[in-house]
N, C-alpha and C positions, 0 to 999 in steps of 0.2 A: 220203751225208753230205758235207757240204761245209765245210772248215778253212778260215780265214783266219790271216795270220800276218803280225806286222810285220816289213817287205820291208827291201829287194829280195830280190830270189833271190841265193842265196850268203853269208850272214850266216848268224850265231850260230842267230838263231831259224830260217830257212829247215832248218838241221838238223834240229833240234827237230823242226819241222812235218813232214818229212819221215820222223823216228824214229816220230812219234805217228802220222802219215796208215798208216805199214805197220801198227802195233800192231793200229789200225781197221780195217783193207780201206778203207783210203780213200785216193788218186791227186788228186783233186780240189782243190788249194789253190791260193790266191788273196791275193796280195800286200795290206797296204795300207800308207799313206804313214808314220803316226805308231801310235802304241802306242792312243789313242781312239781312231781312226777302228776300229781291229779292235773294240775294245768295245762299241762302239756299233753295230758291222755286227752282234754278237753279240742286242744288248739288240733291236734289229730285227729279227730273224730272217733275216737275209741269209745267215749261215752259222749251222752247226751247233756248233761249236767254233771258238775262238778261241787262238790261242797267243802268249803277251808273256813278255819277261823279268824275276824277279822279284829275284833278289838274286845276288850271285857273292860266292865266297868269298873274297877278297883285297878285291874294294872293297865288297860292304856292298849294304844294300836298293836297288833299284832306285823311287826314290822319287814317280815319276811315275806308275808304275804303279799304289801302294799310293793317293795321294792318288786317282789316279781311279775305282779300283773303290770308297771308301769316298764320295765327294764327288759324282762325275759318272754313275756308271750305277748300273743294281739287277741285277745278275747272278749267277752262282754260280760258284765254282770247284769245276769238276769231277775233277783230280786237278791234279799236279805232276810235273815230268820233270827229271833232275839229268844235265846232261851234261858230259864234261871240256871245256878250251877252249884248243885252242893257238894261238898267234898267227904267223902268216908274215909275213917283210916282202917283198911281191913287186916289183918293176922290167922297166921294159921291158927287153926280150931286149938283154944286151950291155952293158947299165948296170953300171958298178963302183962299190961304197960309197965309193970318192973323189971321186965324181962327182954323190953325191948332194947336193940343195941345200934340200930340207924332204920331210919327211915327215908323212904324213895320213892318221888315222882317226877312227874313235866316241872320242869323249871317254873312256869308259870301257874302250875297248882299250887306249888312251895309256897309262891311269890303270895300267893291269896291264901293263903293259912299262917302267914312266917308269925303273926304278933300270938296268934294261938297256941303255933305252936314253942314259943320264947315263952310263953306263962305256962304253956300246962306239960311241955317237955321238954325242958331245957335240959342241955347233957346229952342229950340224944340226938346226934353228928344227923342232919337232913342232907342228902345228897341229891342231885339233879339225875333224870332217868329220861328217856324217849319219848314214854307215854305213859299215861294217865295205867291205860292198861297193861304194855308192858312191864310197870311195875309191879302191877298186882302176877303177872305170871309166872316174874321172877322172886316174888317171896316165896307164890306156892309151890315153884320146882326148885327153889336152890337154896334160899334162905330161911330158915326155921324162925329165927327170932330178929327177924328184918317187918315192920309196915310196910303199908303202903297208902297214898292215898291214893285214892280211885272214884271211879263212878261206883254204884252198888252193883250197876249189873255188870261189874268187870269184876268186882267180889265175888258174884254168884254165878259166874262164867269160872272162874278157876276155884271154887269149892272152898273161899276163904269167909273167914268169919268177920263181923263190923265191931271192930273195940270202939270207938266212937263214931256217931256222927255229927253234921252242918259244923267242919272245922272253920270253914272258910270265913273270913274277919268282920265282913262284910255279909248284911241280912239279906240284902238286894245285889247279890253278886249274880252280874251278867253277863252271858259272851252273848256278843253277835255274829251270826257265819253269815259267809258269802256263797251265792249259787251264781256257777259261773258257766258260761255257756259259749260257744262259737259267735263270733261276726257273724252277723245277719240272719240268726236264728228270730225265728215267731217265737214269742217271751207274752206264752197269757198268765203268766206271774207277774208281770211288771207294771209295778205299781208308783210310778212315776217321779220316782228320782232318779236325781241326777249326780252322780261324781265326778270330779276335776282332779288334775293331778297339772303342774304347772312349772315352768321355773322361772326365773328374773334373775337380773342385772345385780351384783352384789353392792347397789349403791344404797344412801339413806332417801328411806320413804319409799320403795320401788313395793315392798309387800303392802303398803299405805295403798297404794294408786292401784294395785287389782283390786284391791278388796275393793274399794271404792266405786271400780266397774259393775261387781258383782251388786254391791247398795243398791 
């Protein structure tokens, strides 16, 4: 079997891909650049499974994702994985938080540390970055006196130190990923839910009367 999972190595999803690849007996995963390119490696058969982020508990759906399984491919979700998420702000070795001058992650890490970081570094310009890990690669080749928040192991993949950790605002901050798989694949993952995606008529009561189906 062969996982794909949006990269780099050291992000959120790399765990993910990593907790699912054991689940499987599968070793085999392969980075890709955006959250389509893994879908479309999937809708191609280039991999077996596919692993993206679908929503976190503190910020809410991951909306990229849902537009492109409903919009952009025909594929299946084969189960879902729920994992916690804490956020490290790592520095190169020696760096003191007086000395930092911007820090930079996923837009969506920002999003889940912003009230943290308004109380405990305010002044300090937070900018949006790629990833989780990309950031951390880019403090340790370019920026001396830049953070980043990361996973740890995307700290201890580029040889950076942890000035703090569990910045994130939230004690029970959780992503859910999605494993995504071809039409008409065998799924001894699936554990029996079901997803809907839908549209209706822009009149009053029309989102009343599915739901109502659904009851």
């Amino acid at each position: 079997m062969k996982i794909g999972y949006f990269g780099p190595a050291g992000t959120f999803t790399f765990q993910a891909a990593k907790k699912y690849g054991r689940y499987m007996g599968c070793e085999d995963l392969t980075p890709y650049r955006t959250i389509l390119d893994v879908l479309h490696a999937v809708e191609r058969g280039e991999i077996d499974r596919g692993i993206v982020p679908f929503e976190n508990s503190t910020e809410g759906t991951v909306t990229f994702t849902i537009d492109a399984l409903i919009f952009d491919v025909d594929i299946t979700i084969a189960a879902d994985m729920v994992l916690p998420i804490r956020h490290y702000l790592a520095v190169r070795e020696g760096v003191k938080k007086e000395q930092l001058t911007r820090i930079i992650s996923h837009p969506q890490a920002l999003a889940q540390c912003h009230k943290h970081l308004e109380q405990h570094y305010a002044g300090i310009e937070a900018l949006p970055f790629g990833s989780t890990s990309a950031a951390a690669k880019q403090v340790a080749e370019k920026e001396p006196f830049w953070g980043a928040i990361c996973t740890k192991e995307a700290a201890e993949l580029y040889g950076l130190t942890i000035l703090e950790e569990d910045l994130q605002d939230e004690d029970d901050n959780e992503t859910r990923f999605l494993i995504v798989a071809q039409k008409g694949t065998l799924l001894p993952e699936y554990e029996g839910r079901t997803s809907l995606a839908f549209g209706t008529d822009n009149k009053p009561g029309a989102l009343y009367r599915i739901l109502d189906i659904i009851a």
